[in-house]
KEKE-3310 file (N, C-alpha, C; in steps of 0.2 Angstrom, whole numbers, plus 5000, padded with zeros to 4 digits):
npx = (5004:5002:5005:5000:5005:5001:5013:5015:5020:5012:5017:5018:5021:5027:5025:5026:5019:5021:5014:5007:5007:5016:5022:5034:5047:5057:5072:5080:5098:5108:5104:5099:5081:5066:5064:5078:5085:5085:5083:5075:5062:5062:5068:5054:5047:5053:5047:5035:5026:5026:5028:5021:5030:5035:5041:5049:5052:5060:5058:5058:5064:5061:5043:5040:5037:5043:5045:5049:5055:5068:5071:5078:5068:5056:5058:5056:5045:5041:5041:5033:5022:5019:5022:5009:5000:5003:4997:5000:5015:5030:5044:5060:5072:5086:5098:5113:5116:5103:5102:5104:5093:5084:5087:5085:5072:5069:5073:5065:5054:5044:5031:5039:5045:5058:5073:5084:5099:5109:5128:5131:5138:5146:5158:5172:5184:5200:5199:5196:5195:5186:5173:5170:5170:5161:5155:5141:5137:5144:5138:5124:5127:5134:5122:5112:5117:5115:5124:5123:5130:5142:5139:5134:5148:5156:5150:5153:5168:5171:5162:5158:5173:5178:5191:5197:5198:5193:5179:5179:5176:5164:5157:5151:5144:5129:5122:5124:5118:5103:5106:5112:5099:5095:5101:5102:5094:5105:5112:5103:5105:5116:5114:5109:5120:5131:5136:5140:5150:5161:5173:5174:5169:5152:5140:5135:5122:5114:5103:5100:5087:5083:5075:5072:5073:5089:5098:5115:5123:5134:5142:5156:5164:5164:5171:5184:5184:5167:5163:5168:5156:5144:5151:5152:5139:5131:5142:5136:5123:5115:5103:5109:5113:5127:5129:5137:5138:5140:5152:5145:5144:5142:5131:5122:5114:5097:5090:5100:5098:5086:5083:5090:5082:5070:5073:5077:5067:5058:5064)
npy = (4994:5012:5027:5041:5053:5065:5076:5085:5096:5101:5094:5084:5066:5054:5037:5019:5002:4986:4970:4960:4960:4966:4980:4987:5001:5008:5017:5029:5034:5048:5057:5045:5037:5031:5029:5027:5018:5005:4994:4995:4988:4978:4972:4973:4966:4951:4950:4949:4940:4941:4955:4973:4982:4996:5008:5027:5042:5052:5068:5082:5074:5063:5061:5065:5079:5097:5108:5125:5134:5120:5108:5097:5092:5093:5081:5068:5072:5068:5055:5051:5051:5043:5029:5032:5030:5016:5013:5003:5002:5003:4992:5002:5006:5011:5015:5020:5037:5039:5032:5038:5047:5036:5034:5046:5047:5037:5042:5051:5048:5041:5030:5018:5001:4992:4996:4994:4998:5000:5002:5015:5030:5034:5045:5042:5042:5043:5036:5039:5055:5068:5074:5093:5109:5119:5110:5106:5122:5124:5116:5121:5133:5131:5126:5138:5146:5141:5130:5115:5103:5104:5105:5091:5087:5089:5082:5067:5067:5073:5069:5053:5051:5050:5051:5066:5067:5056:5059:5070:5064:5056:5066:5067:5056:5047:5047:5056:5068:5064:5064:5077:5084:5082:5086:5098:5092:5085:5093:5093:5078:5080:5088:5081:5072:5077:5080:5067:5065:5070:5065:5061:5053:5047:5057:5054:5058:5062:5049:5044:5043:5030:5016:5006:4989:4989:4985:4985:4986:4980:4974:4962:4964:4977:4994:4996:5008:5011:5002:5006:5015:5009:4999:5007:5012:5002:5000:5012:5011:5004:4994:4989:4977:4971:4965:4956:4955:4944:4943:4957:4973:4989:4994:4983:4966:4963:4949:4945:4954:4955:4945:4945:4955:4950:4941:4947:4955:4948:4942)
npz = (5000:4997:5004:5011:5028:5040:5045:5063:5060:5048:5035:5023:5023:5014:5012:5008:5013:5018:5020:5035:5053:5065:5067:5058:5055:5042:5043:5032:5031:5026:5012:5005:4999:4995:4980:4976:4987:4987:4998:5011:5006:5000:5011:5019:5010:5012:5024:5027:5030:5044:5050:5045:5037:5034:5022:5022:5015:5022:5025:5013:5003:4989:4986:4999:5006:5011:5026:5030:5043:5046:5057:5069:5077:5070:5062:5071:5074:5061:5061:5073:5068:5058:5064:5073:5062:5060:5073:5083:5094:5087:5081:5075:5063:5061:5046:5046:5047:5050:5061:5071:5072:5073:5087:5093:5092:5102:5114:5115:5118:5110:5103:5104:5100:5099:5093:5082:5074:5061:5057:5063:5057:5068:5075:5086:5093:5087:5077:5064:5054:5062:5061:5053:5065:5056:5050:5047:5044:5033:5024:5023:5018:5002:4999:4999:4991:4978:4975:4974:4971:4978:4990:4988:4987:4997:5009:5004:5004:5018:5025:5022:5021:5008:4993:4988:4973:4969:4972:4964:4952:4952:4949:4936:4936:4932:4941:4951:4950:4953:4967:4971:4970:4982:4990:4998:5009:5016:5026:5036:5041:5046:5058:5067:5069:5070:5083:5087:5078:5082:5087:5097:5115:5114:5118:5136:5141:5130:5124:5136:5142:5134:5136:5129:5121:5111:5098:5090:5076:5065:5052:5046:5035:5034:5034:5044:5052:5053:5061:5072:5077:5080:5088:5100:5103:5106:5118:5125:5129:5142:5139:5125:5116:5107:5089:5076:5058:5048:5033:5029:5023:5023:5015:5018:5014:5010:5011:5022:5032:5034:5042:5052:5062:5062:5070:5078:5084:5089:5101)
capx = (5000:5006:5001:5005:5005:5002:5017:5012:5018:5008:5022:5016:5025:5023:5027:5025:5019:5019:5016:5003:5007:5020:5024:5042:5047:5064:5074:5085:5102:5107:5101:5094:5074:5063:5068:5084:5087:5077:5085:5066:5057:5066:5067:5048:5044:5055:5045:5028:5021:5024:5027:5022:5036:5035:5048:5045:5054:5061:5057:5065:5066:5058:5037:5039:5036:5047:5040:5054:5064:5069:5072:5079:5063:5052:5059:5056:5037:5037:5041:5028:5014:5021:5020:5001:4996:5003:4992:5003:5022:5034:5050:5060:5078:5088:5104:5119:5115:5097:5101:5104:5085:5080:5088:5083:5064:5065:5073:5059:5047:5039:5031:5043:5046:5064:5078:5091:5102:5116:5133:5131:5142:5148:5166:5172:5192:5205:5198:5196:5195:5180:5167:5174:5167:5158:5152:5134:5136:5146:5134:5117:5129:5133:5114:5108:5121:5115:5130:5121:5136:5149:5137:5135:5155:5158:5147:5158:5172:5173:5157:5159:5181:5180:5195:5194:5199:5187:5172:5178:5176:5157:5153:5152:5140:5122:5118:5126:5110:5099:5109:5108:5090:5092:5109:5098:5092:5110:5114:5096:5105:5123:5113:5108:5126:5138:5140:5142:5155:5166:5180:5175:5165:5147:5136:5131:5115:5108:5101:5099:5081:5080:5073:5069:5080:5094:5105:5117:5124:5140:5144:5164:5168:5163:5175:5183:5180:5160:5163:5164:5151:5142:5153:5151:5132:5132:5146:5133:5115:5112:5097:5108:5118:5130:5131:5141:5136:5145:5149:5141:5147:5139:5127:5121:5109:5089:5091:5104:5096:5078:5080:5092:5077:5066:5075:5077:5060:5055:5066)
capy = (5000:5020:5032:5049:5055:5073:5078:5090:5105:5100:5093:5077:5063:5049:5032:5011:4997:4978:4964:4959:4959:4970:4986:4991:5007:5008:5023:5029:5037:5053:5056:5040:5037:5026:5030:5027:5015:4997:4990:4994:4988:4973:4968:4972:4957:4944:4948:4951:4935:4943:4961:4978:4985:5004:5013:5032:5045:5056:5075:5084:5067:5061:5061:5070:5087:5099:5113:5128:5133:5114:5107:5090:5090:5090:5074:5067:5072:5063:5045:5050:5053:5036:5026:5034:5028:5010:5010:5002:5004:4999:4993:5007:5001:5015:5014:5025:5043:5038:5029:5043:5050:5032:5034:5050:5047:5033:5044:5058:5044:5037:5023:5012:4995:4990:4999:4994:5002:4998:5006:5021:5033:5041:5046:5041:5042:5045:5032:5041:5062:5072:5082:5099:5112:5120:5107:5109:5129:5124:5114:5126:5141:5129:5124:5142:5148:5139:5125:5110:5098:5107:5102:5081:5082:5090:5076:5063:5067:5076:5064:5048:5050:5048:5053:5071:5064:5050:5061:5073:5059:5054:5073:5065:5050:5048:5047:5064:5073:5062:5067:5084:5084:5081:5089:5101:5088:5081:5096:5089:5074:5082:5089:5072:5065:5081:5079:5061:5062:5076:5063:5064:5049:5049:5060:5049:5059:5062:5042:5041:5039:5025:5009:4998:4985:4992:4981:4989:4980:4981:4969:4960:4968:4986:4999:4998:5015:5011:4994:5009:5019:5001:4998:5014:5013:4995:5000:5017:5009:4996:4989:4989:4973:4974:4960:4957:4952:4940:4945:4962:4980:4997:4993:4975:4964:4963:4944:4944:4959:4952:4939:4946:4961:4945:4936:4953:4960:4942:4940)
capz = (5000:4996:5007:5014:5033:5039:5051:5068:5056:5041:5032:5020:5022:5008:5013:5006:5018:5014:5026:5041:5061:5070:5065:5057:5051:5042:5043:5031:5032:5024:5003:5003:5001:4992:4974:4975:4989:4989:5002:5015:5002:5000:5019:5020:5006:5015:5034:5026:5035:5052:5048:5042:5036:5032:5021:5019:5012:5025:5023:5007:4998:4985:4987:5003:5007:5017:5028:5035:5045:5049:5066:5071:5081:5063:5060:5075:5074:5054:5065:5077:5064:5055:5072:5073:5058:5062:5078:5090:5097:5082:5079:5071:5061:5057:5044:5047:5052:5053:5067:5077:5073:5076:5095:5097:5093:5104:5120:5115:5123:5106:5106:5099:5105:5101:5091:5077:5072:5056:5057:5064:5058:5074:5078:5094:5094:5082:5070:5056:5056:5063:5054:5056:5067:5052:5043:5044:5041:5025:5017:5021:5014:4998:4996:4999:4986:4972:4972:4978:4970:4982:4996:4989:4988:5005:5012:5002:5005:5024:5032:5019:5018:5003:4993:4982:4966:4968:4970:4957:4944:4953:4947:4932:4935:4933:4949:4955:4947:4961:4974:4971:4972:4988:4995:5005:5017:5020:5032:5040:5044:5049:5063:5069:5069:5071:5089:5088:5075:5083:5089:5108:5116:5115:5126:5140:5141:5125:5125:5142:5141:5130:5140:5127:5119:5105:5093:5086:5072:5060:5047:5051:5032:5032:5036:5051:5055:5055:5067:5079:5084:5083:5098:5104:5105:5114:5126:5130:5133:5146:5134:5117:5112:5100:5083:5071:5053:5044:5026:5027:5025:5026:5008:5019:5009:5013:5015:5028:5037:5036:5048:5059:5063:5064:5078:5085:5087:5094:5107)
cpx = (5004:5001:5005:5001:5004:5008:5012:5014:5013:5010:5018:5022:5023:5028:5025:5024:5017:5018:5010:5008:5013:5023:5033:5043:5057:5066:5080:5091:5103:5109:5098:5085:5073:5065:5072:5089:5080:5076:5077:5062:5056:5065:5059:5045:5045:5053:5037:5023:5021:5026:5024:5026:5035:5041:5046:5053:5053:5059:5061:5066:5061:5051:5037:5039:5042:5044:5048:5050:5062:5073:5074:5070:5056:5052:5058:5048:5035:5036:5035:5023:5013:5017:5012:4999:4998:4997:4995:5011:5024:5042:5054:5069:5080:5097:5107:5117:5109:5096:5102:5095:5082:5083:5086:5077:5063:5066:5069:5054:5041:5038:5034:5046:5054:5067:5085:5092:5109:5122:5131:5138:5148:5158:5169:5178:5196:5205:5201:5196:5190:5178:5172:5169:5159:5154:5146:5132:5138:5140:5127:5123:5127:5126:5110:5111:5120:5120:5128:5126:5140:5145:5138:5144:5156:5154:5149:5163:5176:5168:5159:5167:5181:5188:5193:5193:5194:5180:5171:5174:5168:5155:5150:5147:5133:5119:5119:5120:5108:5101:5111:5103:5089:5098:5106:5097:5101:5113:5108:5102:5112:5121:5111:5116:5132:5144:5143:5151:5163:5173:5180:5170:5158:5144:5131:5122:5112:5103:5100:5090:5079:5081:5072:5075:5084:5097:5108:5122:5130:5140:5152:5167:5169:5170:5178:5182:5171:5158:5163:5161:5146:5144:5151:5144:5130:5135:5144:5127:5116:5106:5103:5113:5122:5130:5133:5140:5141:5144:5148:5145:5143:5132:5124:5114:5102:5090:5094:5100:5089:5079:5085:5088:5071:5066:5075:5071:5056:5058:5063)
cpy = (5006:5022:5035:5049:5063:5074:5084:5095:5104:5095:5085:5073:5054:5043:5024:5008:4993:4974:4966:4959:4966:4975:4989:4995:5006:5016:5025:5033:5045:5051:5050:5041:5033:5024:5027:5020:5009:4996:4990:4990:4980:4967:4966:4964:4953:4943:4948:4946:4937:4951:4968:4983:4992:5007:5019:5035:5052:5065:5078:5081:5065:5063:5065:5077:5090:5107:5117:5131:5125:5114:5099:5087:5088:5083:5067:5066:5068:5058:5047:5048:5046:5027:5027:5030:5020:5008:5007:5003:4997:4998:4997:5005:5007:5015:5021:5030:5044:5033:5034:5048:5045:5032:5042:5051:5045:5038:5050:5055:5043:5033:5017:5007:4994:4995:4996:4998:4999:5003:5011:5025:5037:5040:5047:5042:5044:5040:5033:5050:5066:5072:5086:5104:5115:5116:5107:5115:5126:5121:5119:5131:5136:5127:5133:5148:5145:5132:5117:5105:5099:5104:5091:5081:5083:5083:5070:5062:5070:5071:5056:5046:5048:5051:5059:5069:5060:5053:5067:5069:5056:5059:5072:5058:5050:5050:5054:5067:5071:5064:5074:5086:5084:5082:5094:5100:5083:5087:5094:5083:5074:5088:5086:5069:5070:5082:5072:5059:5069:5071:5061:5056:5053:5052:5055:5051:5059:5054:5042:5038:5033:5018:5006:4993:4990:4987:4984:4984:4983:4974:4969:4963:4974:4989:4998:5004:5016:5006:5002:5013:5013:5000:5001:5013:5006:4996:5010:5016:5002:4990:4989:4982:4975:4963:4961:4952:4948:4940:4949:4969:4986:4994:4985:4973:4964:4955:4941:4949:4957:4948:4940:4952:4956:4943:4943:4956:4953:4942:4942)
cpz = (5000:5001:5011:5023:5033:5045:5054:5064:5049:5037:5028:5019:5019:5012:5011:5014:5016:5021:5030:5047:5061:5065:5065:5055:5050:5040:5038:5032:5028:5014:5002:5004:4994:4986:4973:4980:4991:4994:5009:5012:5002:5006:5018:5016:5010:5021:5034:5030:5041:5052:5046:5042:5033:5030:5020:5017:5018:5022:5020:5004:4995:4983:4994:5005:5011:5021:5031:5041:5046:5055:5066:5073:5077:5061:5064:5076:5069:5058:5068:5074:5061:5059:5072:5068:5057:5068:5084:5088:5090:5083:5074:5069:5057:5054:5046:5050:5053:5059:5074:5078:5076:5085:5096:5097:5100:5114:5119:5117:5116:5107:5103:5104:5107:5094:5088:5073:5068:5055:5057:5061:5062:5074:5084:5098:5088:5076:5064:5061:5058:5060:5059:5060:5065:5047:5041:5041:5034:5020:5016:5018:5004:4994:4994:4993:4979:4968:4976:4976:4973:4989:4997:4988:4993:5008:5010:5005:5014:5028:5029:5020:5013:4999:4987:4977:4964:4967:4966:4953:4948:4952:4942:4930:4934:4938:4954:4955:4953:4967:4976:4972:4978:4993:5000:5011:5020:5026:5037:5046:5047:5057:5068:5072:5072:5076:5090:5085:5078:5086:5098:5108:5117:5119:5129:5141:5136:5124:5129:5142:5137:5134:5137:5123:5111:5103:5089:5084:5065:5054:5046:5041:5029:5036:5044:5057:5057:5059:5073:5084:5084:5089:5102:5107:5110:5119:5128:5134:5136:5142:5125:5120:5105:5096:5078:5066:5051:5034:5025:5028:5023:5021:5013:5015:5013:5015:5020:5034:5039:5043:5053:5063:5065:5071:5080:5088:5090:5100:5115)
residu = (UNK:UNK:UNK:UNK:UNK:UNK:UNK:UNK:UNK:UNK:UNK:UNK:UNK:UNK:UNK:UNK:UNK:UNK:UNK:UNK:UNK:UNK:UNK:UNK:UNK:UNK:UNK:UNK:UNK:UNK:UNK:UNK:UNK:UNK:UNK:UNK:UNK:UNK:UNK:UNK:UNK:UNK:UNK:UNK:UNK:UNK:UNK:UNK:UNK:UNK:UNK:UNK:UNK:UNK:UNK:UNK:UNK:UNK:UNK:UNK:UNK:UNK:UNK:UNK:UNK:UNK:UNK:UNK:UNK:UNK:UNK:UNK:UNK:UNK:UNK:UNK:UNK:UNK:UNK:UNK:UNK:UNK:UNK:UNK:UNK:UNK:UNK:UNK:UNK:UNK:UNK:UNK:UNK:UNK:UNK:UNK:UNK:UNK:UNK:UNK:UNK:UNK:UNK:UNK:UNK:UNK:UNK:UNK:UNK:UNK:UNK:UNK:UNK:UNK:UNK:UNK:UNK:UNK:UNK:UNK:UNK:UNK:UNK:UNK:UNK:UNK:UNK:UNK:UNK:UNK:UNK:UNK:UNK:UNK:UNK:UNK:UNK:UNK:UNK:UNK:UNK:UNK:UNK:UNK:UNK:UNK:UNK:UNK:UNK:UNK:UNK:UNK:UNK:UNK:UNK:UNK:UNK:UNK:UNK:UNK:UNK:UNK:UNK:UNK:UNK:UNK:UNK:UNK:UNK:UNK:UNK:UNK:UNK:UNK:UNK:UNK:UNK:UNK:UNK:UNK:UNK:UNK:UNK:UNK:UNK:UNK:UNK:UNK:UNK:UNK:UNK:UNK:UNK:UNK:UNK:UNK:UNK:UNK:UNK:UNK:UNK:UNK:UNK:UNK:UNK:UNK:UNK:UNK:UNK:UNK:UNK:UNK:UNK:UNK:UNK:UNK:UNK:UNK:UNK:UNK:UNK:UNK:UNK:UNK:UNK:UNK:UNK:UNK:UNK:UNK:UNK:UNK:UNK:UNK:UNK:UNK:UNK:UNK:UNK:UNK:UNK:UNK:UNK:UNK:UNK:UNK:UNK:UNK:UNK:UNK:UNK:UNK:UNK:UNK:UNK:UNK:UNK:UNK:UNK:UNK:UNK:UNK:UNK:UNK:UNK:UNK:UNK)
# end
């Protein structure tokens, strides 16, 4: 089924749901949305027997609306509204920097049951190199300036590491255009992550309120820079476990992630 939401500011937010029983809502990370990324869609078919699985299209993406100024606190209301139109407390399963929205709905007291979370991005030591102080300013200047490709390389290269060179020659690809489209909402999602990834250990209290279970989850061939805010997020909440996929890296498949979201929301 398609079907749109109204956020608490008005805001429409269009979202897919497939499957009968327990309510799951996937989250995704920064530029992705339904268009462009399957991977919710994908899950949702192979749990449809005991599932509804909900993918949407965060605000500024795709089929959904966007209402200004923008606020962390916006996107926090789409989940709410999401959740609402499920009917009862859902599992909510957020990739990379949408797993900092899925933990911070769940410490804003929605009603969501349990909470996974797929490599998180966060920066927690000398891993790899922070975001920079300004990173958020830089990309609202670039987007408000007309240069939305200067914003999706900064977020390549300074949030992703990618290397310059490399995402010169992606300026160049089909796919750039799509992601232009939606360079705007990537400072959205670098307000979410900014402190996480500043190099410093987690703030003990922004999560504190989250009592319900968390898995936070890596796959043993991704990055070893994204193995650790995974650690990070299990060695912060007393309810998160941590797991480690076999095989998987940051891009993890729908048939591997399906059934480990299965046994999780059962246990």
């Amino acid at each position: 089924m398609v079907g749109t939401v109204r956020s608490k500011d008005g805001t429409v937010i269009a979202f897919d749901v497939v499957g009968e029983g327990q309510p799951l809502i996937m989250v995704d990370g920064a530029t992705a949305h339904r268009a462009v990324n399957p991977l919710g869609a994908e899950v949702g078919e192979l749990l449809r027997d005991g599932f509804r699985t909900y993918t949407y299209d965060r605000r500024g993406r795709g089929q959904s609306g966007d209402t200004a100024p923008y606020a962390k606190e916006r996107e926090i209301e789409d989940l709410a509204a999401l959740i609402a139109e499920a009917g009862e407390p859902a599992v909510v399963c957020g990739f990379s920097s949408g797993a900092a929205l899925a933990l911070d709905a769940a410490a804003a007291g929605l009603p969501i049951s349990r909470v996974a979370v797929w490599e998180p991005p966060f920066i927690v030591d000398d891993t790899r190199p922070p975001l920079p102080p300004d990173y958020v300013e830089r990309l609202d200047e670039a987007v408000a300036q007309g240069r939305p490709g200067d914003a999706v390389a900064l977020f390549f290269t300074v949030a992703v590491g990618m290397p310059a060179e490399m995402v010169e020659g992606m300026r160049q690809s089909p796919f750039w255009a799509a992601v232009e489209e939606v360079a705007h909402t990537i400072a959205y999602d670098g307000r979410f992550v900014a402190d996480a990834m500043a190099g410093t250990p987690l703030d003990k209290g922004r999560w504190a309120a989250v009592d319900v279970p968390v898995l936070a989850l890596h796959g043993d061939g991704t990055d070893p820079s994204l193995m650790v805010g995974a650690r990070a997020v299990a060695e912060l909440l007393p309810t998160a476990t941590l797991q480690v996929v076999k095989g998987e890296q940051h891009t993890v498949a729908a048939e591997v992630l399906a059934p480990v979201l299965r046994e999780f929301a059962r246990r």
